[in-house]
N, C-alpha and C positions, 0 to 999 in steps of 0.2 A: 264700519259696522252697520251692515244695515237694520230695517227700522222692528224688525221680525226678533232676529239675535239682542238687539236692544232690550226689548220689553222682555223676552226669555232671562236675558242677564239682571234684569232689575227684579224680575218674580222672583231670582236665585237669594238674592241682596235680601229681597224683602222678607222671605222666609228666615233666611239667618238672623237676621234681623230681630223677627219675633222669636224665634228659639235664644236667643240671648237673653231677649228681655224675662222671657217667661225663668231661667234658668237665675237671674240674677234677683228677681222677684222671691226666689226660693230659699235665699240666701239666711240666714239668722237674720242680717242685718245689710239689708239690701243698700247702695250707694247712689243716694237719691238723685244727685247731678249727674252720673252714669246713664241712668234710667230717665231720665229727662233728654240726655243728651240722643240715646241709642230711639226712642219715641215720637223725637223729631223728625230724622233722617228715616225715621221707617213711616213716617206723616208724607215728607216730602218726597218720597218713594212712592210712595202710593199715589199722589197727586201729577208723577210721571209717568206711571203708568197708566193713571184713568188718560189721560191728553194722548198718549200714545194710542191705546183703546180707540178713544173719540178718531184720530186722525188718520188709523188703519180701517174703522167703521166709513171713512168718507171716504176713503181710495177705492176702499170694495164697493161703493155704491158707484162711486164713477166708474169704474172700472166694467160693472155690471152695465150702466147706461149706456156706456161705449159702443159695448159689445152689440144691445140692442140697437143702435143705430146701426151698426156694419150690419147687421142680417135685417134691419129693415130696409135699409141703401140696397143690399144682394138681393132681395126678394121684388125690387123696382125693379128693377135692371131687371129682372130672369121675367117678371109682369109685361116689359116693355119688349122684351126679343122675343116672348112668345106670341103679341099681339101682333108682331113685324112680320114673321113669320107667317103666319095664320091670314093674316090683311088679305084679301085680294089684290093684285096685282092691277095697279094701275095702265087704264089706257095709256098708247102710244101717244103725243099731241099730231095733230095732220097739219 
């Protein structure tokens, strides 16, 4: 699973998550170790998602700088053959 479908599946988790709690909060007589239990796991859902967040925010950033280097690298290289180009032509040596 990659890291996309991941964070998708735990957003799915965490939603259910809170619609159960809010649903058993309604109850006459809500079950408080339930609600303790189901609180947890949608804390520790949440604390996997923020890391996922954080570590899909740093791939886009490298990913972003990457790419800046390759079109700074191409724009050398296209600097350099049009200089080569353009250069006057070296005398012969006698």
């Amino acid at each position: 699973m990659g890291i996309r479908a991941r964070f998708e599946a735990l957003e799915l988790t965490h939603t259910s998550l809170e619609e159960k709690i809010e649903s058993e909060m309604l109850r006459p007589r809500p079950d408080d170790a339930l609600l303790r239990r189901l609180k947890r796991r949608k804390l520790l859902i949440k604390d996997e998602l923020e890391a996922i967040r954080l570590l899909m925010a740093a791939i886009g950033a490298e990913e972003r700088s990457e790419s800046r280097a390759r079109r700074s690298s191409r724009t050398a290289r296209e600097h350099a053959l049009a200089a080569a180009r353009t250069a006057p032509a070296a005398a012969p040596a006698p």
